[in-house]
C-alpha positions in Angstrom: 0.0 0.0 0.0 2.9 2.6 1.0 4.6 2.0 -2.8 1.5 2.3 -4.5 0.9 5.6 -2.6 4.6 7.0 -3.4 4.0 6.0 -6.9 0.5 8.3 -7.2 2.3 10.7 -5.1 5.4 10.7 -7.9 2.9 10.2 -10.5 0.5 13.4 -9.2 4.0 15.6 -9.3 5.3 14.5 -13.1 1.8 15.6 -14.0 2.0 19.1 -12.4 5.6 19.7 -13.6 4.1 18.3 -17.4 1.3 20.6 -17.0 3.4 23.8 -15.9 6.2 23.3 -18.7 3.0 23.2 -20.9 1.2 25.8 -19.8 4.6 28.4 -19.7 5.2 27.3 -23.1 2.3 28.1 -24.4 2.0 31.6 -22.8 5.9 32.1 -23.9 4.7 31.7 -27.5 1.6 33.9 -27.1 4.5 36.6 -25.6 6.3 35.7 -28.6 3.5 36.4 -31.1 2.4 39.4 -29.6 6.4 41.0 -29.3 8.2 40.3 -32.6 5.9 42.1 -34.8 6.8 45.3 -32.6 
Protein backbone atom coordinates (compact mmCIF):
# COMPACT_ATOMS: atom_id res chain seq x y z
CA UNK A 1 0.00 0.00 0.00
CA UNK A 2 2.89 2.60 0.99
CA UNK A 3 4.59 2.01 -2.81
CA UNK A 4 1.47 2.32 -4.53
CA UNK A 5 0.86 5.61 -2.57
CA UNK A 6 4.63 6.97 -3.40
CA UNK A 7 3.95 5.98 -6.91
CA UNK A 8 0.54 8.35 -7.18
CA UNK A 9 2.34 10.70 -5.10
CA UNK A 10 5.37 10.72 -7.94
CA UNK A 11 2.93 10.22 -10.51
CA UNK A 12 0.53 13.43 -9.24
CA UNK A 13 4.04 15.64 -9.34
CA UNK A 14 5.33 14.51 -13.11
CA UNK A 15 1.75 15.56 -14.05
CA UNK A 16 2.02 19.12 -12.38
CA UNK A 17 5.60 19.72 -13.64
CA UNK A 18 4.09 18.34 -17.44
CA UNK A 19 1.34 20.62 -17.04
CA UNK A 20 3.45 23.77 -15.94
CA UNK A 21 6.17 23.33 -18.68
CA UNK A 22 3.01 23.19 -20.91
CA UNK A 23 1.17 25.81 -19.82
CA UNK A 24 4.60 28.40 -19.68
CA UNK A 25 5.21 27.31 -23.13
CA UNK A 26 2.29 28.13 -24.42
CA UNK A 27 2.01 31.55 -22.83
CA UNK A 28 5.87 32.07 -23.85
CA UNK A 29 4.72 31.67 -27.48
CA UNK A 30 1.59 33.91 -27.08
CA UNK A 31 4.52 36.64 -25.61
CA UNK A 32 6.30 35.69 -28.57
CA UNK A 33 3.51 36.45 -31.14
CA UNK A 34 2.44 39.38 -29.62
CA UNK A 35 6.40 40.95 -29.33
CA UNK A 36 8.20 40.27 -32.57
CA UNK A 37 5.94 42.08 -34.81
CA UNK A 38 6.77 45.26 -32.63
Amino acid sequence: MVIISIMNYMNNILFMCYFYFNLQSHYSSIFYELWVPA
